[in-house]
C-alpha positions as CSV (number, residue, x, y, z in Angstrom):
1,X,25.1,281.2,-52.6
2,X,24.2,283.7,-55.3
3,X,25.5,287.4,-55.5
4,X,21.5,288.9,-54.1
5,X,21.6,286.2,-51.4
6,X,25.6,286.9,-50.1
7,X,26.0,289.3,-48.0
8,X,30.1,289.6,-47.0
9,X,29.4,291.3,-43.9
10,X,26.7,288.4,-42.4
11,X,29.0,285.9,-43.6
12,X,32.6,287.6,-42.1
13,X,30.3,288.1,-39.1
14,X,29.1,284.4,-38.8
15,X,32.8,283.3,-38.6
16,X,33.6,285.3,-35.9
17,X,36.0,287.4,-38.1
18,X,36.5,291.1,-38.9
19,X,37.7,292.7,-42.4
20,X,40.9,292.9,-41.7
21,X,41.1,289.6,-40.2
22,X,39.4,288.3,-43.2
23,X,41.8,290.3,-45.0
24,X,44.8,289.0,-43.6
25,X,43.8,285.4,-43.8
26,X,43.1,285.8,-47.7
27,X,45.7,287.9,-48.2
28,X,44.0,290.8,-49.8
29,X,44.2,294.3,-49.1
30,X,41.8,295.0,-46.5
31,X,40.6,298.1,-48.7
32,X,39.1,295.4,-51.1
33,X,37.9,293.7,-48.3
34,X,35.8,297.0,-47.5
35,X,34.8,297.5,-50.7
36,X,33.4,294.3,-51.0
37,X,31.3,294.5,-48.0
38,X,29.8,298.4,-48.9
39,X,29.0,296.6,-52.8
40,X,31.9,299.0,-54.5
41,X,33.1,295.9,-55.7
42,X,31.7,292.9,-57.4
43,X,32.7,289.8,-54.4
44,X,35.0,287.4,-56.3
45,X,33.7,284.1,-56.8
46,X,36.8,282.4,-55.0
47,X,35.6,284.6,-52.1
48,X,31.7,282.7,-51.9
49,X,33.4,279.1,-52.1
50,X,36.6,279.4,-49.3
51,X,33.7,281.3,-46.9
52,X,31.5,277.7,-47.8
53,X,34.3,275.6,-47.4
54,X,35.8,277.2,-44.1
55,X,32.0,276.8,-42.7
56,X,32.4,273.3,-43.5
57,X,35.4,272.5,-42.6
58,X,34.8,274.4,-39.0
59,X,31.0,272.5,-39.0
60,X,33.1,269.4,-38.7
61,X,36.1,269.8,-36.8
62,X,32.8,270.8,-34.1
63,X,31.5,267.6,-34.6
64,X,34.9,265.8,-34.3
65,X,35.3,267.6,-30.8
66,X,32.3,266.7,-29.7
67,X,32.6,263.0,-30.7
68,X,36.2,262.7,-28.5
């Protein structure tokens, strides 16, 4: 993910997660959170990897429920 592909609002959308539910998990003012997803304000780079890593880690706790 580079900052022209990343779009916050696809991505919190993909997860099944609003702003402020995104904000609550990170622990971050949901105002950033906004500002983030209208461009205000440059997305942190710890915000592109925990979104890769949650996908992941939810990619494979789906194929360790289907596997049971």
């Amino acid at each position: 993910m580079n900052d022209q592909s990343f779009d916050l609002k696809t991505e919190l959308k993909s997860l099944g997660m609003t702003q402020k539910e995104f904000a609550s998990f990170t622990d971050v003012h949901i105002n950033s959170v906004s500002r983030w997803v209208r461009g205000e304000l440059k997305v942190p780079k710890w915000v592109y990897l925990l979104i890769k890593y949650y996908k992941k880690a939810k990619a494979i706790e789906e194929l360790s429920i289907s596997i049971k």
